[in-house]
C-alpha positions as CSV (number, residue, x, y, z in Angstrom):
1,X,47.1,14.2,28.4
2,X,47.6,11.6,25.6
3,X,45.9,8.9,27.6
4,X,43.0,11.3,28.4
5,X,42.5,11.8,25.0
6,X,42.5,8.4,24.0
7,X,40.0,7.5,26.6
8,X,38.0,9.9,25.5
9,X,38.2,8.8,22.0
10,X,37.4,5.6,22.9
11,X,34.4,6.2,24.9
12,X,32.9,8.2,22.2
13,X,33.4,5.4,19.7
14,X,31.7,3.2,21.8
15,X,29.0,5.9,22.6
16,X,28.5,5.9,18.4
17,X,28.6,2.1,18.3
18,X,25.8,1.5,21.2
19,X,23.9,4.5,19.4
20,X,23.8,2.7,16.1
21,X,23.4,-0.6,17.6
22,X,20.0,0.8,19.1
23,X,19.3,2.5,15.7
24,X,19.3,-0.9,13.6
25,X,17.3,-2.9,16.8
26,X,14.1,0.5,16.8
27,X,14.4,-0.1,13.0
28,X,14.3,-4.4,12.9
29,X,11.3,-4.1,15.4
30,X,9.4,-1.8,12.9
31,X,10.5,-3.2,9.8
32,X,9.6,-6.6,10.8
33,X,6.1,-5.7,11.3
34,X,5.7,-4.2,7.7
35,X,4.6,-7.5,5.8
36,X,2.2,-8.6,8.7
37,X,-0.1,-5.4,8.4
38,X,-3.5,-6.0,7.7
39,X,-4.9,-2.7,8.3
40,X,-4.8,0.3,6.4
41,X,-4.1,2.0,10.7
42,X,-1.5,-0.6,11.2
43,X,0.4,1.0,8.3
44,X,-0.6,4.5,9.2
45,X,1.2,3.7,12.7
46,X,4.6,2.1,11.0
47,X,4.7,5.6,9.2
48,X,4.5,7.7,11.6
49,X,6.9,5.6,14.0
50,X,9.4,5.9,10.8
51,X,9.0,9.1,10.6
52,X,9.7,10.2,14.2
53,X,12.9,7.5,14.0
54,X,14.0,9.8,10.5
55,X,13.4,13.0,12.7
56,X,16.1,11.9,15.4
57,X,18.8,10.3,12.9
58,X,19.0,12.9,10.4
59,X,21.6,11.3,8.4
60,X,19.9,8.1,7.7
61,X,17.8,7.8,4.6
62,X,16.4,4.3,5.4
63,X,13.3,5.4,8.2
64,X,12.5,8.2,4.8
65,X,11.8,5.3,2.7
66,X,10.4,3.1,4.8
67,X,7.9,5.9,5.9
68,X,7.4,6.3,2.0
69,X,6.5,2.6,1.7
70,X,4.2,2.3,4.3
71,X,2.1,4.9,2.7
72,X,2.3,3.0,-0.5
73,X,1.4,-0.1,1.0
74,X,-1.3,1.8,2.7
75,X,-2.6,3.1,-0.8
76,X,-2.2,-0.2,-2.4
77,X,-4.4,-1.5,0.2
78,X,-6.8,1.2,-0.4
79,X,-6.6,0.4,-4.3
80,X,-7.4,-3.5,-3.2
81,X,-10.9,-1.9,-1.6
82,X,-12.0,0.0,-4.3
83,X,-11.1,3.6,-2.6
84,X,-9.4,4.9,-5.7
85,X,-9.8,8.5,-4.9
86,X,-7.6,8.4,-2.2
87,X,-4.7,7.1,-3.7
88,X,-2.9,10.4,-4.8
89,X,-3.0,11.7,-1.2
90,X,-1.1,8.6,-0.5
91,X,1.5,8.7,-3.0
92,X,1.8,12.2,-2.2
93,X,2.9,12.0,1.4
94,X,5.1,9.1,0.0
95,X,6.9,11.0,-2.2
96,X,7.7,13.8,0.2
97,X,9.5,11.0,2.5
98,X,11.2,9.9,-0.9
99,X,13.0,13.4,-1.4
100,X,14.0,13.2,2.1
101,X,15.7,10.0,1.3
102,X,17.2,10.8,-1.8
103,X,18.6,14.0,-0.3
104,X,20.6,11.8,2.1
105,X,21.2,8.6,-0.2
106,X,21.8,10.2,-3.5
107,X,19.8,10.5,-6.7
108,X,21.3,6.6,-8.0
109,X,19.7,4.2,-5.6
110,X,17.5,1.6,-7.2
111,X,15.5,1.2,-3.9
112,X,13.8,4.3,-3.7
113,X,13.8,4.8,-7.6
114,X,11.5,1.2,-7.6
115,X,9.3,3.1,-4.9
116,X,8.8,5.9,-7.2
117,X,7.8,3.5,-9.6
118,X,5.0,2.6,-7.4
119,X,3.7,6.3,-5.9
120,X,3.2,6.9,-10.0
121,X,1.5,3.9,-10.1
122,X,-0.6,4.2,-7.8
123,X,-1.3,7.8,-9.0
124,X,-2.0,6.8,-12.5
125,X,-4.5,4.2,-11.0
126,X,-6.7,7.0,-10.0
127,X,-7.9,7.2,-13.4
128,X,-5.7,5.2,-15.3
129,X,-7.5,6.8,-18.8
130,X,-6.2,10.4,-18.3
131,X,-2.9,9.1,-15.9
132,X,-1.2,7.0,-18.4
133,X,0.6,9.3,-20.5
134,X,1.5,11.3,-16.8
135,X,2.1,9.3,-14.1
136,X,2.1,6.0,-15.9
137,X,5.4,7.0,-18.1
138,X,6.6,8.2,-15.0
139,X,6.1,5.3,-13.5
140,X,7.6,3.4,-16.3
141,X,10.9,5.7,-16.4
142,X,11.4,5.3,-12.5
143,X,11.6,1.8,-13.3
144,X,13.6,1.4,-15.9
145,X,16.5,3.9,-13.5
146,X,16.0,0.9,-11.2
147,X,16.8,-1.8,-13.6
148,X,19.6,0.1,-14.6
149,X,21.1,1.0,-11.2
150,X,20.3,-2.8,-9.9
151,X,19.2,-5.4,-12.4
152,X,19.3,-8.2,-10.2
153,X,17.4,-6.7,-7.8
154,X,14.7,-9.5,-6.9
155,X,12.3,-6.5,-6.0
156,X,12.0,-5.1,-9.3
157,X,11.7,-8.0,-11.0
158,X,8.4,-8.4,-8.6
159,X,6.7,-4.9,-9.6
160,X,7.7,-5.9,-13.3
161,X,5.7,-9.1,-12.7
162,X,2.7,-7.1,-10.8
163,X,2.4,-4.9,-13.6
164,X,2.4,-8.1,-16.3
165,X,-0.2,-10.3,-14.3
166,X,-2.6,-7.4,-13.9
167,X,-2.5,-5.6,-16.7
168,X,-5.3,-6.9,-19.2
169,X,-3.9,-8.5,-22.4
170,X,-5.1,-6.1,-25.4
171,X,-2.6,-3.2,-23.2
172,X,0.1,-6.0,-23.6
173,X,-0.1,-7.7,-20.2
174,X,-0.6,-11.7,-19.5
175,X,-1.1,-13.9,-17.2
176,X,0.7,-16.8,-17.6
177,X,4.0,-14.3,-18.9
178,X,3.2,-12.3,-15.1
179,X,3.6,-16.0,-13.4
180,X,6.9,-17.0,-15.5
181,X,8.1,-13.3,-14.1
182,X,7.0,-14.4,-10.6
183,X,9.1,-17.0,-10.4
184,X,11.8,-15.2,-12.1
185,X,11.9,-13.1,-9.3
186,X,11.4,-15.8,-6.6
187,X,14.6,-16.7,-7.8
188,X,16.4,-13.8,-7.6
189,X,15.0,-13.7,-4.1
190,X,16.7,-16.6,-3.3
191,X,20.0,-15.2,-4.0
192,X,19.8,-12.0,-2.9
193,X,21.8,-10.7,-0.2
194,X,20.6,-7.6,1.2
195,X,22.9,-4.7,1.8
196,X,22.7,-4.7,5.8
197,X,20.3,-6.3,8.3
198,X,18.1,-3.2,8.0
199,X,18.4,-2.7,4.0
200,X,15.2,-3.3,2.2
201,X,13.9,-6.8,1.7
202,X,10.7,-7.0,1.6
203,X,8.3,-8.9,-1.2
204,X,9.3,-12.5,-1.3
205,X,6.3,-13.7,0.5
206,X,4.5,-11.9,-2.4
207,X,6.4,-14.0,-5.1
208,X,6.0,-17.2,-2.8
209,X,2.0,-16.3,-3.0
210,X,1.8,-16.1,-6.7
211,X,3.9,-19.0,-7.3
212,X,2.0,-21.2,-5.5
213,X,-0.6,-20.6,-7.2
214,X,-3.1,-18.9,-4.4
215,X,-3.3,-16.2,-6.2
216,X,-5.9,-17.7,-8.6
């Protein structure tokens, strides 16, 4: 009886590992295509394949907030072509796969705190005159709880340089301070070890990009 049991216990714990071994591979292949989208359907797709990969593994927040990010990329993109008054719907649906993440990974994780950051953003860029004192301090405190949670996170100190370069210098933004911020972070990049293969990692081809000047 003792050895069925422990050949049953061992088959199931090779069951789990060949289950999560085929989890992180589904979720490499998808993540991997995130920061080669150049379609506003490409990133429509990566959501919805996300969200049928959250569906099945119930207990893993990191297809939520990838979901989540493909929407915001989505309405960052939209932002880029003028279509303004679509970008609430967009942050909307993101922050619904943002609960569903925080539900499973807890209220003090900088990742989906910094995406937060963004959905307000984006939100506030609708109309950024009657947004700012909304969605904009919003935006601002979801930061900050990211900073605080992970200050060394390379991410953060990207968005933080975003929101310098672009914002016009009579609201307190600059250029040249958004490019010392970009390469602030570029470093950070080059440090940082993400959590797990699958942990978010994205943006340092966006530092790379305004570092070397392209952006200009």
């Amino acid at each position: 009886m003792k050895k069925y049991l422990l050949t049953f216990a061992l088959s199931l714990m090779s069951l789990t590992s060949f289950a999560q071994t085929d989890y992180e591979k589904i979720m490499s292949d998808k993540i991997a295509k995130i920061e080669n989208c150049k379609s506003l359907d490409e990133f429509q797709t990566l959501a919805n394949d996300f969200d049928r990969i959250g569906k099945k593994e119930t207990k893993e927040w990191l297809p939520a907030y990838y979901a989540a990010f493909s929407y915001i990329q989505k309405g960052r993109m939209l932002m880029r072509d003028g279509k303004m008054s679509e970008l609430s719907t967009q942050a909307n649906i993101a922050e619904k796969y943002l609960d569903q993440a925080e539900n499973i990974a807890g209220k003090d994780n900088a990742e989906i705190h910094l995406l937060r950051k963004m959905s307000y953003s984006l939100k506030m860029m609708e109309n950024p005159t009657e947004r700012y004192m909304t969605d904009g301090m919003k935006a601002i405190e979801e930061l900050k709880k990211a900073e605080n949670l992970d200050p060394e996170n390379p991410r953060i100190a990207l968005i933080k340089a975003e929101d310098t370069y672009f914002t016009p210098e009579q609201f307190g933004g600059s250029k040249t301070k958004g490019m010392e911020q970009f390469k602030d972070a570029l470093t950070k990049f080059k440090t940082y070890v993400p959590k797990s293969k699958i942990a978010p990692n994205w943006g340092k081809a966006e530092a790379e990009y305004f570092v070397s000047g392209a952006a200009k």
